[in-house]
N, CA, C and O of each residue as an XYZ file, in Angstrom:
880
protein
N       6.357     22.793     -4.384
C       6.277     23.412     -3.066
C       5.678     22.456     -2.052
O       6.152     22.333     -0.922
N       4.664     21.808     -2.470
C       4.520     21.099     -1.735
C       5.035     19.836     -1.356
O       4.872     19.630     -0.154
N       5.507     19.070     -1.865
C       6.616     17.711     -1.987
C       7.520     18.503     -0.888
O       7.471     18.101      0.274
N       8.532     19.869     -1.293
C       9.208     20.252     -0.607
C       8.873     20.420      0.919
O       9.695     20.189      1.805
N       7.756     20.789      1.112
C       7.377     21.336      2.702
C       7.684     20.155      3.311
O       8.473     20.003      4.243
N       6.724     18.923      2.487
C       6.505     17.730      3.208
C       8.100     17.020      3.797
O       8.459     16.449      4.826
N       8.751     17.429      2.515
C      10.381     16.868      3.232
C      10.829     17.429      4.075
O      11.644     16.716      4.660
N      10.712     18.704      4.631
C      11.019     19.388      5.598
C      11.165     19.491      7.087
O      11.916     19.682      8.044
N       9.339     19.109      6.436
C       8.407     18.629      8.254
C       8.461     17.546      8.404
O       8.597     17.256      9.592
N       8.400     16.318      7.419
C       8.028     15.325      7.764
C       7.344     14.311      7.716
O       7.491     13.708      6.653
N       6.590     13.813      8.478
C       5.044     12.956      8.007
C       4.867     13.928      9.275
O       5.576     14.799      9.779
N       3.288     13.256      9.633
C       2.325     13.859     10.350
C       2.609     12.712     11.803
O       1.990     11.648     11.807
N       3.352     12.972     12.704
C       4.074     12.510     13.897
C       3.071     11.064     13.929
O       3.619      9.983     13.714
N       1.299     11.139     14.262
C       1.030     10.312     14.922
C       1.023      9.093     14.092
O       1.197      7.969     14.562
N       0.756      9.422     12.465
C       0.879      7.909     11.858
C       2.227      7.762     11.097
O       2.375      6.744     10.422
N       3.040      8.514     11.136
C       4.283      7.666     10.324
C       5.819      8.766     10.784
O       6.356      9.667     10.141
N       6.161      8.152     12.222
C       7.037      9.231     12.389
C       8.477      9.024     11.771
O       8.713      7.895     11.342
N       9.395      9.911     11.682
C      10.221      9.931     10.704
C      11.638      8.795     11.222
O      12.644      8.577     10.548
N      11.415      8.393     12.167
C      12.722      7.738     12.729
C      11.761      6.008     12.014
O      12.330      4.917     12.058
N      10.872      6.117     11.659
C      10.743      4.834     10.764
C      11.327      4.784      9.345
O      11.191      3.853      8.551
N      12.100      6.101      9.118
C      12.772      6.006      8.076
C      14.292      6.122      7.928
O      14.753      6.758      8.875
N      15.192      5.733      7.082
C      16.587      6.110      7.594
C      16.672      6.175      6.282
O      16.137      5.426      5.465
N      17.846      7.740      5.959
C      18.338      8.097      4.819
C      16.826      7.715      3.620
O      16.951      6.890      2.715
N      15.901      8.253      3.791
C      14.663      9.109      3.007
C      14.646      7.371      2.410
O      15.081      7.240      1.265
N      14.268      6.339      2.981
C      13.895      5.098      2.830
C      12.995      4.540      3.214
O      12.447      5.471      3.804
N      12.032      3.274      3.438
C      11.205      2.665      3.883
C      11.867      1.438      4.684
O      12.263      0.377      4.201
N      11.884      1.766      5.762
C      12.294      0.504      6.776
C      11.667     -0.072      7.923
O      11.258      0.503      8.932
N      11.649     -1.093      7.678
C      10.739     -2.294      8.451
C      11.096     -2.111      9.804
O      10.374     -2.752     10.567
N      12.039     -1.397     10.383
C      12.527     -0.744     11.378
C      12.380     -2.181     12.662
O      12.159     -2.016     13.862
N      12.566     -3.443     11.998
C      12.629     -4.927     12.943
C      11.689     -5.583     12.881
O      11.617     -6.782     13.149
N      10.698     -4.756     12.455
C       9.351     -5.934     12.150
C       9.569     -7.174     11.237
O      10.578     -7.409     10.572
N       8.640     -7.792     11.310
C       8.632     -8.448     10.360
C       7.476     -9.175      9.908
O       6.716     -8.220     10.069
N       6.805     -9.975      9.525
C       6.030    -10.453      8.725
C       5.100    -11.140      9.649
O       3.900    -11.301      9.428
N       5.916    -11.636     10.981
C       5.345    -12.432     12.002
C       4.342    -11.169     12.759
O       3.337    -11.558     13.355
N       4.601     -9.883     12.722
C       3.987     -9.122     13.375
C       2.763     -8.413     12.478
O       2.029     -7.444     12.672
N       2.914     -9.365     11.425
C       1.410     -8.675     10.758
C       0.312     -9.364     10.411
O      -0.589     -8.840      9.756
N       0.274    -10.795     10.877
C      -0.137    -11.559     10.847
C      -0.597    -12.871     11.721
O      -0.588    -12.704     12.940
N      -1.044    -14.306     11.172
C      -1.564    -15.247     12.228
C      -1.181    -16.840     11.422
O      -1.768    -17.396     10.493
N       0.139    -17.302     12.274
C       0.356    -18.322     11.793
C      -0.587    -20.079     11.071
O      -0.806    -21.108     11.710
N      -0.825    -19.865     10.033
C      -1.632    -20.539      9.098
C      -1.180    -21.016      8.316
O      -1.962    -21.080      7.367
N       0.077    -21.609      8.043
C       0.766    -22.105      7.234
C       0.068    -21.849      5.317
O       0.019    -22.644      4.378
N      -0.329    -20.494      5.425
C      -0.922    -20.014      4.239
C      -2.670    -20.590      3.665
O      -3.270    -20.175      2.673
N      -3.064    -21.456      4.493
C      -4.611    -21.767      4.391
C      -5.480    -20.562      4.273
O      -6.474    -20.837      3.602
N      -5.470    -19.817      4.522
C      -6.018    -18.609      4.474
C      -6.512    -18.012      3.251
O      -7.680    -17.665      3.072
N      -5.410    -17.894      2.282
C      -5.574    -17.487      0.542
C      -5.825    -18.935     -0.408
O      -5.481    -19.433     -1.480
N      -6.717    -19.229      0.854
C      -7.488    -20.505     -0.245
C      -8.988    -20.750     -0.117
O      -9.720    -21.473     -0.793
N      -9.342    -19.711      1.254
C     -10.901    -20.162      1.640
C     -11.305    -18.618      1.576
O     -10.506    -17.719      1.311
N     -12.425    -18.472      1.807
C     -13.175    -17.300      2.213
C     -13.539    -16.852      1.106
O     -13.346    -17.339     -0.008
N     -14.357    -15.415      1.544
C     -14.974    -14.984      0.866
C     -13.834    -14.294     -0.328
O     -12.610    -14.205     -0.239
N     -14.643    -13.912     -1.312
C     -13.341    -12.979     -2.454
C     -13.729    -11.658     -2.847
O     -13.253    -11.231     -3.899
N     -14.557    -10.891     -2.145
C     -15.257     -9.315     -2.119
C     -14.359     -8.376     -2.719
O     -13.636     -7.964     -1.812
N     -14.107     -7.936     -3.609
C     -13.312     -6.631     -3.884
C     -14.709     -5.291     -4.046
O     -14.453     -4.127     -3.737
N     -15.522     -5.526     -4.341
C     -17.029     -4.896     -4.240
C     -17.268     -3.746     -5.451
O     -16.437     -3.381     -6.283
N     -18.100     -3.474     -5.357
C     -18.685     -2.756     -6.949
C     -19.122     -4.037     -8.155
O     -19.067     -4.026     -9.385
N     -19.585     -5.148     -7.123
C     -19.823     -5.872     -8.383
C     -18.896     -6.488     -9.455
O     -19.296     -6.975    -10.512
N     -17.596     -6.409     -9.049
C     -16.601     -7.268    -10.411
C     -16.607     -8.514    -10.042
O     -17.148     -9.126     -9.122
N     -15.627     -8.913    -11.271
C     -15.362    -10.443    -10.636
C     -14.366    -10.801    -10.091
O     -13.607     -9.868    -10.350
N     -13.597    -11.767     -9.285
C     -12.593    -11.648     -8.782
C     -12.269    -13.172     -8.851
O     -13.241    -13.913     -9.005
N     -11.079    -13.719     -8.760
C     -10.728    -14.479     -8.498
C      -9.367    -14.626     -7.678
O      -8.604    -13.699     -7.406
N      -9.251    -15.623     -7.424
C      -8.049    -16.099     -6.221
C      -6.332    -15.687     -6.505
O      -5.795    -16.458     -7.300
N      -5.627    -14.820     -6.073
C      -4.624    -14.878     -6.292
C      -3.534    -15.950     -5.880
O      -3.118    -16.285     -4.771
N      -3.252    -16.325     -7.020
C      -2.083    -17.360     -7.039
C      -0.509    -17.462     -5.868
O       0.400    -16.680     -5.588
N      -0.891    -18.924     -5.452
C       0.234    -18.695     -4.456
C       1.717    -19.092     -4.827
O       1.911    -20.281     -5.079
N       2.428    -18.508     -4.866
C       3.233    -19.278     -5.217
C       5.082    -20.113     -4.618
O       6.224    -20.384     -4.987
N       4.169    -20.154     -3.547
C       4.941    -20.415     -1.786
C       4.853    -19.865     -0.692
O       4.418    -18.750     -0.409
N       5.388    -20.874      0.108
C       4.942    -20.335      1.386
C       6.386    -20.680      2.490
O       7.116    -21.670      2.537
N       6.391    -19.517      3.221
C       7.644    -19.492      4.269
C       7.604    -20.021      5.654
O       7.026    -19.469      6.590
N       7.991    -20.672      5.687
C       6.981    -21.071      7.600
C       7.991    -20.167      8.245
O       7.522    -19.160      8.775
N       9.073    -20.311      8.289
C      10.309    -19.310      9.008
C       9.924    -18.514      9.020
O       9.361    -18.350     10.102
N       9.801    -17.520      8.242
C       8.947    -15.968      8.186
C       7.666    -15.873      8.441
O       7.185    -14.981      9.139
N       6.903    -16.952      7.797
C       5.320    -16.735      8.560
C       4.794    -15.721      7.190
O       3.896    -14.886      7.301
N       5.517    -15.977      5.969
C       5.037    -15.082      4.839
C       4.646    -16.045      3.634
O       5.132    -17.175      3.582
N       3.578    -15.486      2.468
C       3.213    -16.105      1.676
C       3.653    -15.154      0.607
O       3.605    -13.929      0.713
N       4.340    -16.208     -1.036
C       4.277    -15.172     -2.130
C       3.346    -15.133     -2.524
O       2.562    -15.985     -2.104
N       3.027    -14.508     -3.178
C       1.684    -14.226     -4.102
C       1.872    -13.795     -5.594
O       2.656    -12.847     -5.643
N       1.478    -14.121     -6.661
C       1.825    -13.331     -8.391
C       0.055    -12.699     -8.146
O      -0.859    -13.433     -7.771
N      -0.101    -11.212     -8.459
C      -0.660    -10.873     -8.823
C      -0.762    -10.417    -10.735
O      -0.360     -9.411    -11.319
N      -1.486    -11.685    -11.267
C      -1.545    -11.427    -12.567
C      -1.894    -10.348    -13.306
O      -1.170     -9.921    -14.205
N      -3.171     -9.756    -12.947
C      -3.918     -8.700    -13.394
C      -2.706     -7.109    -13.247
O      -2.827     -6.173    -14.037
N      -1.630     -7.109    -12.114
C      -1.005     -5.969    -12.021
C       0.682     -6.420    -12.464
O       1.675     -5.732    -12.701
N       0.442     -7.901    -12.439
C       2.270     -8.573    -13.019
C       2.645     -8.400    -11.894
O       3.583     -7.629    -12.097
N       2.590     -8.610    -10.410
C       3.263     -7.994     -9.580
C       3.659     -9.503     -8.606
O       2.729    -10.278     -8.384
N       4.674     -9.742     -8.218
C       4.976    -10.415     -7.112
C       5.516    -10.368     -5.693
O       6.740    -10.472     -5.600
N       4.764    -10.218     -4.482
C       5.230     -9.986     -3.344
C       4.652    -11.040     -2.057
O       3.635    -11.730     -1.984
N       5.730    -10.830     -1.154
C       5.427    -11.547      0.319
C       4.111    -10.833      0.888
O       3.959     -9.621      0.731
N       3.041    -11.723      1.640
C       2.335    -11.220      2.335
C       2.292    -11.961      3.530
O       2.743    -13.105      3.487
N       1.773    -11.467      4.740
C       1.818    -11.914      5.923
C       0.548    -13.444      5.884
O      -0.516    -13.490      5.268
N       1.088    -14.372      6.646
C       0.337    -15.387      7.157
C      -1.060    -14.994      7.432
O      -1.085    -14.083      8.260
N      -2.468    -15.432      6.949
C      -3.694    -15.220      7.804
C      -4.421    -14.598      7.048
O      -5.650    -14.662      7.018
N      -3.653    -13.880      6.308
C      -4.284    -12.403      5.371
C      -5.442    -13.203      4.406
O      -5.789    -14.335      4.744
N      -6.073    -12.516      3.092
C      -6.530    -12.612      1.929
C      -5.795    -12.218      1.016
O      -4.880    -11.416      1.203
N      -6.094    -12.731     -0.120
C      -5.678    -11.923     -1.608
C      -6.873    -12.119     -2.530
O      -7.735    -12.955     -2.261
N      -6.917    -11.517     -3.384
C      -8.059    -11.550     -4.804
C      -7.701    -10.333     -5.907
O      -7.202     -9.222     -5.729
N      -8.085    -10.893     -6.906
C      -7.958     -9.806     -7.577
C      -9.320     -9.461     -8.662
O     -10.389    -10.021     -8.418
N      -9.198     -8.389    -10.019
C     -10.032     -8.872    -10.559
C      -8.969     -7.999    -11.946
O      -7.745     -8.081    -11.843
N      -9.620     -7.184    -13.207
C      -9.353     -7.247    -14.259
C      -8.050     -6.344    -13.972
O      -6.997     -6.647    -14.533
N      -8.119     -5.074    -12.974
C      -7.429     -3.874    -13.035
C      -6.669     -3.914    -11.896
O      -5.664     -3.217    -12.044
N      -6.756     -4.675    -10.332
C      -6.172     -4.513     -9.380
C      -5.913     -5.716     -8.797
O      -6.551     -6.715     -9.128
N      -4.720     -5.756     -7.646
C      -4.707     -6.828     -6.659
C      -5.416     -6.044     -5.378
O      -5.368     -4.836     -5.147
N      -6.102     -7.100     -4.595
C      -6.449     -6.411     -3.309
C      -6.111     -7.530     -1.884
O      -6.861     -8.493     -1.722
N      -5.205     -7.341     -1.139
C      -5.309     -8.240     -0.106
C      -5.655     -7.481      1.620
O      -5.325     -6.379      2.060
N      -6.178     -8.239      2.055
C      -6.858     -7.541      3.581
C      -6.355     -8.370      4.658
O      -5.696     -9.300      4.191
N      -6.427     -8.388      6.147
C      -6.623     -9.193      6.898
C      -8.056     -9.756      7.043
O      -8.869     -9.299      6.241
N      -8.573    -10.817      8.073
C      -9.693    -11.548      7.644
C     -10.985    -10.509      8.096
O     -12.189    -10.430      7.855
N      -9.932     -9.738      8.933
C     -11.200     -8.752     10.138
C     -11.196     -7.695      9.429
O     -11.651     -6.855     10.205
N     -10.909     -7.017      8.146
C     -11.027     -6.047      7.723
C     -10.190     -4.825      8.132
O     -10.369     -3.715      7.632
N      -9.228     -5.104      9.110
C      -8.744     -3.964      9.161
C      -7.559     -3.570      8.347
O      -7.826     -2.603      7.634
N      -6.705     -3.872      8.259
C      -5.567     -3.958      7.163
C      -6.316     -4.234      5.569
O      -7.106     -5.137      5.296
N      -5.659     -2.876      4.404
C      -6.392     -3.638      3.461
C      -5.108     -3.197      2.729
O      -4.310     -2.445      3.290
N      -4.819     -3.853      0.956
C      -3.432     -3.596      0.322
C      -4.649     -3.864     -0.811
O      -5.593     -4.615     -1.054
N      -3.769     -2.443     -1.432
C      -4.493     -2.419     -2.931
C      -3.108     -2.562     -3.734
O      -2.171     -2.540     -2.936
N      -2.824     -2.656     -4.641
C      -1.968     -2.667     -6.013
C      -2.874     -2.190     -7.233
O      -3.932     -2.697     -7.605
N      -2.233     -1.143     -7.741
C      -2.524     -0.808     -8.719
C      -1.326     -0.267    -10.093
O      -0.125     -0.051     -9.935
N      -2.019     -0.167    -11.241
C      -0.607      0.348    -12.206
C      -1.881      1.938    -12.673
O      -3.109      1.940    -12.755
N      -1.095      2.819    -12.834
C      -0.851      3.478    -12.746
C      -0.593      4.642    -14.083
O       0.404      5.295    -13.774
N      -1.116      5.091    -15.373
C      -0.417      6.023    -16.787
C      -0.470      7.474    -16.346
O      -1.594      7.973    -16.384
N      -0.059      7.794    -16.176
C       0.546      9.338    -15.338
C      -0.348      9.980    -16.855
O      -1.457     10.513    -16.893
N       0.311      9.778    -17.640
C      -0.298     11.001    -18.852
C      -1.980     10.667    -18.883
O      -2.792     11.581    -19.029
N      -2.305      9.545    -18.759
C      -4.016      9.175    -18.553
C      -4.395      9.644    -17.521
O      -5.601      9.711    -17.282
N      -3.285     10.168    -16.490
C      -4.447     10.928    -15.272
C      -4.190     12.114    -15.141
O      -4.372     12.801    -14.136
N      -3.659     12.489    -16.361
C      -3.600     14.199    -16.447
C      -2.278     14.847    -15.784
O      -2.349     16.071    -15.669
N      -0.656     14.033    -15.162
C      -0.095     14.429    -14.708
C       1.383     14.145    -15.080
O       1.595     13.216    -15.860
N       2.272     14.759    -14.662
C       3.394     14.673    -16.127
C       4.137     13.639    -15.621
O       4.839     13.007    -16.410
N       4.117     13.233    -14.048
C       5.179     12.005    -13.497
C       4.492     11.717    -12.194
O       3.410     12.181    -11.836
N       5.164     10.996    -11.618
C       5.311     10.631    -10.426
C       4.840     11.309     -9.603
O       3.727     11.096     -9.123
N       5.999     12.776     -9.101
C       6.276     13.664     -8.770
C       4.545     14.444     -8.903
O       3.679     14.494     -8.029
N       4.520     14.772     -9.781
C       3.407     15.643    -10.300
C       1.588     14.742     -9.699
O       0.536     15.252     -9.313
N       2.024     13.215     -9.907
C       0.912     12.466     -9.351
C       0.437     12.836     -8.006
O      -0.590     13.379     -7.599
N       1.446     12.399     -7.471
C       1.941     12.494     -5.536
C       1.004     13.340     -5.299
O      -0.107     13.122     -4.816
N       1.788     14.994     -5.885
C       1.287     16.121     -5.304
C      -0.348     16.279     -5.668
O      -1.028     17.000     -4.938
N      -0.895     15.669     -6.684
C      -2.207     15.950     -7.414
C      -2.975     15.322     -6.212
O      -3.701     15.950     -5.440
N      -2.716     14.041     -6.173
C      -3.676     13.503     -5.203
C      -3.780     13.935     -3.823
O      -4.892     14.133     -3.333
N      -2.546     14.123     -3.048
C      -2.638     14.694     -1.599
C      -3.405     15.685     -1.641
O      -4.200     15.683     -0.702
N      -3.552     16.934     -2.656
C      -3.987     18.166     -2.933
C      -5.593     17.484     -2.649
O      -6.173     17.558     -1.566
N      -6.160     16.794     -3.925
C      -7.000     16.295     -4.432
C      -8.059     15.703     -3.162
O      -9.224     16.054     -2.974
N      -7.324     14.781     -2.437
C      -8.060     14.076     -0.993
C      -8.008     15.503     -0.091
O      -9.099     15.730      0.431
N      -7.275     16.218      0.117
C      -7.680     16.982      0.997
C      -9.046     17.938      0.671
O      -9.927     18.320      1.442
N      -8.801     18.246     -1.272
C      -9.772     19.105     -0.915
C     -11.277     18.423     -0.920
O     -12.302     18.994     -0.546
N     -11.185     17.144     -1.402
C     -12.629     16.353     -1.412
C     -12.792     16.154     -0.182
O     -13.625     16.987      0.177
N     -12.419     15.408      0.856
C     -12.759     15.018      2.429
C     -12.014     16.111      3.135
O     -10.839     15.900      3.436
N     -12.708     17.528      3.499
C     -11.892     17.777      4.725
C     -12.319     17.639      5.914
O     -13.427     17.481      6.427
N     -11.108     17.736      6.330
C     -10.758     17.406      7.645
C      -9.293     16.381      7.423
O      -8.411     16.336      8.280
N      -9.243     15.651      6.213
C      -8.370     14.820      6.145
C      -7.431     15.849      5.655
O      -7.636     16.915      5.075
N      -6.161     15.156      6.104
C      -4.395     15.656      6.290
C      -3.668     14.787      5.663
O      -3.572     13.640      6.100
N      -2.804     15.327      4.128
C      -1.844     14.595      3.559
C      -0.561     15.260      3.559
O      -0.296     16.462      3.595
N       0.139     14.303      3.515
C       1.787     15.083      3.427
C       2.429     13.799      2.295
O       1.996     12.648      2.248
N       3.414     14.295      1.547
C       4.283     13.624      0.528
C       5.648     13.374      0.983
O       6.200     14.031      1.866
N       6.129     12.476      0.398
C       7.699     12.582      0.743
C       8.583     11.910     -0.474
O       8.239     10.756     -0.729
N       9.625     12.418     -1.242
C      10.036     11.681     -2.118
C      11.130     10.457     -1.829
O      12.162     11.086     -1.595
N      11.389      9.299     -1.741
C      11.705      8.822     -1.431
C      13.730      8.482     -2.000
O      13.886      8.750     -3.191
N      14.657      8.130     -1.494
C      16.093      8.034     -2.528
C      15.682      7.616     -3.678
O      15.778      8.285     -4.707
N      14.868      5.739     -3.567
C      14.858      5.178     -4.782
C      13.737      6.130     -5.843
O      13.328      5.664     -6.906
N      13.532      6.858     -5.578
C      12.544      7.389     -6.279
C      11.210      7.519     -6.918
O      10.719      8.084     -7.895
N      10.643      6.347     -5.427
C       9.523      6.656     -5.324
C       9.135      7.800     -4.455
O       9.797      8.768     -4.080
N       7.592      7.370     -4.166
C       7.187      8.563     -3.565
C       5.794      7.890     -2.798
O       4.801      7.379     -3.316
N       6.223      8.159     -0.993
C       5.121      8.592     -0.589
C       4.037      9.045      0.183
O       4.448      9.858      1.011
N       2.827      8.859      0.260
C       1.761      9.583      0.860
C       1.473      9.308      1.998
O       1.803      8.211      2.447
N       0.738     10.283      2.819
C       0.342      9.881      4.138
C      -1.036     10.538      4.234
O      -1.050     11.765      4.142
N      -2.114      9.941      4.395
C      -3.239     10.780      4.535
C      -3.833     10.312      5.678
O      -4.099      9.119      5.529
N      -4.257     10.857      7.086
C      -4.478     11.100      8.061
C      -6.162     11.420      8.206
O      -6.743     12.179      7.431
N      -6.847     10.694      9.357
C      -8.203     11.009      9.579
C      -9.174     10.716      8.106
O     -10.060     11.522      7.825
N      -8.940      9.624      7.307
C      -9.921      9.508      6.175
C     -10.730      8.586      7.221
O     -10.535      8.109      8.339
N     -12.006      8.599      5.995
C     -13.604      8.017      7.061
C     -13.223      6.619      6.809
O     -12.298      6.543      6.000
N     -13.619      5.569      7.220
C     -13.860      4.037      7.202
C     -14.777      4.043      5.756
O     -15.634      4.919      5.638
N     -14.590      3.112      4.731
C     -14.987      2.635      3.805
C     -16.053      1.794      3.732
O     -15.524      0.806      4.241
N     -17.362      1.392      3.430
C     -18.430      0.322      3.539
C     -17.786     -1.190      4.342
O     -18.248     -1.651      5.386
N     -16.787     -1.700      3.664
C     -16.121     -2.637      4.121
C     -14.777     -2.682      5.031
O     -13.964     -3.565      5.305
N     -14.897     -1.592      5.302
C     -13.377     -1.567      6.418
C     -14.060     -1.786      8.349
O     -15.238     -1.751      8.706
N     -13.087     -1.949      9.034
C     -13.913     -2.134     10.229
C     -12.946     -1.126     10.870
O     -11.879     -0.772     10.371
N     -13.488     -0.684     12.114
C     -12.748      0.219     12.978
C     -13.630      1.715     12.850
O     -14.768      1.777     12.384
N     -13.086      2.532     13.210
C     -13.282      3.989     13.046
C     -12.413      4.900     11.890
O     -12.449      4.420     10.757
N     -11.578      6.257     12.069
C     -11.091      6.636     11.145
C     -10.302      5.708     11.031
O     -10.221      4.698     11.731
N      -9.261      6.223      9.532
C      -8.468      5.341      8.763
C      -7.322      6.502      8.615
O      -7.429      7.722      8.742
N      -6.140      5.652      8.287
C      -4.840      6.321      7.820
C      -4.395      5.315      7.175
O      -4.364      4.103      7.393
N      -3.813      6.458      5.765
C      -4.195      5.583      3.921
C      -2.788      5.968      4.153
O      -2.545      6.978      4.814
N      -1.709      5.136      3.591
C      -0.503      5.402      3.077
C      -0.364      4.716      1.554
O      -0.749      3.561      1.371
N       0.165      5.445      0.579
C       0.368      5.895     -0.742
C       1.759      5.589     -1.085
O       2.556      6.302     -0.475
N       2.407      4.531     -2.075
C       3.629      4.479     -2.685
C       3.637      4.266     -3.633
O       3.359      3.172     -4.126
N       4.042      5.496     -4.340
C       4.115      5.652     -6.172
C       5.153      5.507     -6.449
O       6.009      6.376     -6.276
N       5.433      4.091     -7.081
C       6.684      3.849     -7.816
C       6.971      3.904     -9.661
O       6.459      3.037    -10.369
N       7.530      4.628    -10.050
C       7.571      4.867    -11.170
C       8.306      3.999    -11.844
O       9.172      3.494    -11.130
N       8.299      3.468    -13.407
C       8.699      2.780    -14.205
C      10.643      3.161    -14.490
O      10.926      3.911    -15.424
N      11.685      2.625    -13.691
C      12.959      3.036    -14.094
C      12.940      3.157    -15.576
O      13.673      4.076    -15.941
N      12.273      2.458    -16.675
C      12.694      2.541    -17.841
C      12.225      3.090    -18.743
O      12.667      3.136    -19.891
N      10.624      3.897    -18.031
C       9.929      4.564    -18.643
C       8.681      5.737    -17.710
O       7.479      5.525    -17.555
N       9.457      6.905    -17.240
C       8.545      7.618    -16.397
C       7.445      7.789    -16.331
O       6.918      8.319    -15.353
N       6.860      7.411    -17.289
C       5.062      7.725    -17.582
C       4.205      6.820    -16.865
O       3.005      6.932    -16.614
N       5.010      5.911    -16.578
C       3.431      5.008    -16.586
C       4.615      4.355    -14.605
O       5.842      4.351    -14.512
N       3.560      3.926    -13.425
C       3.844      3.452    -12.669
C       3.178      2.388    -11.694
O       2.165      1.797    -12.069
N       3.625      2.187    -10.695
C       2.832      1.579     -9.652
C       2.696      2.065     -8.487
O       3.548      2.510     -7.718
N       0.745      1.891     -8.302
C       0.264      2.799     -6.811
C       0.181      1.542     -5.942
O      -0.429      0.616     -6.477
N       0.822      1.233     -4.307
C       0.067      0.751     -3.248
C      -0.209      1.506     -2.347
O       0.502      2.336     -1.782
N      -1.710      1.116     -2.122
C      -2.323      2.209     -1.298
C      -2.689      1.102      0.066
O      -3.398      0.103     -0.060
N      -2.230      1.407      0.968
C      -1.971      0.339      2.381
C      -2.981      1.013      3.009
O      -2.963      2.174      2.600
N      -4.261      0.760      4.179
C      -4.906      1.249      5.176
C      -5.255      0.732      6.081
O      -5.421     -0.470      5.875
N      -5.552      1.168      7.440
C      -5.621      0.778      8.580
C      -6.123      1.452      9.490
O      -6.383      2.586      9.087
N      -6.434      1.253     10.745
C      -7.251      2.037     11.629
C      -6.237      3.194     12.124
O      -5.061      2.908     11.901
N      -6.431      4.318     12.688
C      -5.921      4.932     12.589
C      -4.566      4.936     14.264
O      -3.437      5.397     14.429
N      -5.419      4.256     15.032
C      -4.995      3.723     16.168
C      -3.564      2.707     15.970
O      -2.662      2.380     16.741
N      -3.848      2.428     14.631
C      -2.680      1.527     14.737
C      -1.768      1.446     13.676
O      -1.048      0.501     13.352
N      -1.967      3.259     12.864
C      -1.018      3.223     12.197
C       0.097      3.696     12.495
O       0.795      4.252     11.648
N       0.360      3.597     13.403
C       1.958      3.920     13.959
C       3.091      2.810     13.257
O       4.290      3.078     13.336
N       2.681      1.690     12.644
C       3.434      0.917     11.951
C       3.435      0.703     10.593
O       3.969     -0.160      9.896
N       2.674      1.736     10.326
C       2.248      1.286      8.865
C       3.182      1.635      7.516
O       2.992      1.202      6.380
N       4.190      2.496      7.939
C       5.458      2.642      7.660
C       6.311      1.197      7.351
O       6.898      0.786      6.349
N       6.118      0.710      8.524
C       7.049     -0.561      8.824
C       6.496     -1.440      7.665
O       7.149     -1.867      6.713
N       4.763     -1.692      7.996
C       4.327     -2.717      7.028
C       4.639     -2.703      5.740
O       4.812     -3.739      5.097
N       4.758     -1.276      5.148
C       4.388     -0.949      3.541
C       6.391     -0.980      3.227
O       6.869     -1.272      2.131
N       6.948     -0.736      4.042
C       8.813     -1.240      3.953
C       8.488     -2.960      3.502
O       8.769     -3.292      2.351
N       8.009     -3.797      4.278
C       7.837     -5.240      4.238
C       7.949     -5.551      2.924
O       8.856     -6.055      2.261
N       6.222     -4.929      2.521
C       5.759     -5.178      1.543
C       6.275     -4.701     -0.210
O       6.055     -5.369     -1.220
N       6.873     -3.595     -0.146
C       7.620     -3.132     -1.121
C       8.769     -3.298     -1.228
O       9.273     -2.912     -2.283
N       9.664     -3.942     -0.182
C      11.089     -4.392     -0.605
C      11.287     -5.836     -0.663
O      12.397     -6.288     -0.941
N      10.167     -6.683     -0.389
C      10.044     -8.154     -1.160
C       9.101     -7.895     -2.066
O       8.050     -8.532     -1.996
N       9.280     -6.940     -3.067
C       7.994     -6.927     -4.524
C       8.972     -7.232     -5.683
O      10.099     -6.775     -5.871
N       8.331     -8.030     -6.338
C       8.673     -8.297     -7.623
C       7.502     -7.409     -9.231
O       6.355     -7.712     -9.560
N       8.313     -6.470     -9.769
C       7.748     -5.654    -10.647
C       7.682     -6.330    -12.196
O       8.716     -6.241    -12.858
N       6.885     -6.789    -12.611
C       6.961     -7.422    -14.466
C       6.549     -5.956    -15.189
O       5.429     -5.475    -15.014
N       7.460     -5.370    -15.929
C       7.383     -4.198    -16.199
C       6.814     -3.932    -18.082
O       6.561     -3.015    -18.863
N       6.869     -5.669    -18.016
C       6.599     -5.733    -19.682
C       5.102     -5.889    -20.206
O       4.873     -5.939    -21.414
């Protein structure tokens, strides 16, 4: 019921309106990589600090090229098997369980995570989605989630008005959620959880299209 409503209505107009999507997809709707970022010919994911916080350890995610045309860097995240473009300027790090990349100012942050549906008590994807939107609303209210299932068959989230995090900068936040499930095995998947100020998630649609249709998945 709820997955359903959300396809109905929509997202929540101010952070992810629906004409950023065509035929129940994620589209970059013209952006591109140059607009999420600060031309650095990738120097960036080689200096700075490497904070993922709670005390782990982290080390440097591996580059493994760089685009000057696009103004994008690949990245292998080992710890999640995952390979994708990120914008010029950004960070990456990871540590045993996640990738995490940010911009330098904290406002943009990209988590990667994997994901055992039966280890978090839920029978799929589908069943995840809805647990957590449920789940954040009823822990922080005031915050607003809506779901959406996507063609390829992912799925995802929009959560609206969450608080700023110890390390995030800005005021509220708007968290977007894409649960992609294993084609060869439903149980087990992959979460990116994208955030940003809330002022400026009117694109964040666009960004998390970028970022998930140049991903490379190691599923083994």
């Amino acid at each position: 019921m709820f997955l359903a409503g959300a396809a109905a209505t929509g997202f929540v107009a101010s952070a992810a309106p629906l004409e950023a999507q065509t035929a129940n997809r994620l589209d970059p709707g013209g952006l591109t990589f140059r607009d999420f970022g600060t031309p650095d010919n990738g120097t960036s994911f080689t200096r700075g600090e490497q904070s993922i916080g709670g005390g782990t350890t982290q080390s440097f995610t591996r580059v493994l090229g760089i685009d000057p045309t696009t103004q994008a860097v690949r990245l292998r995240f080992d710890s999640v098997k995952v390979e994708l473009l990120l914008p010029m300027g950004w960070q990456a790090s990871e540590d045993g369980e996640r990738g995490v990349a940010y911009t330098l100012d904290k406002r943009i942050r990209l988590i990667i995570w994997r994901v055992d549906f039966t280890y978090e008590g839920v029978k799929d994807a589908e069943h995840y989605a809805a647990t957590k939107a449920g789940s954040m609303k009823a822990r922080r209210p005031g915050v607003q989630a809506q779901a959406r299932k996507l063609r390829d068959g992912s799925f995802v989230i929009v959560y609206e008005n969450v608080p700023k995090g110890p390390s995030d900068t800005g005021g509220p936040r708007t968290v977007f959620d894409w649960v992609y499930p294993n084609p060869a095995n439903p149980k087990v998947g992959l979460l990116v959880t994208l955030g940003m100020p809330a002022n400026e998630a009117g694109r964040g649609l666009q960004l998390l299209a970028l970022l998930t249709q140049n991903m490379r998945i190691d599923w083994q």
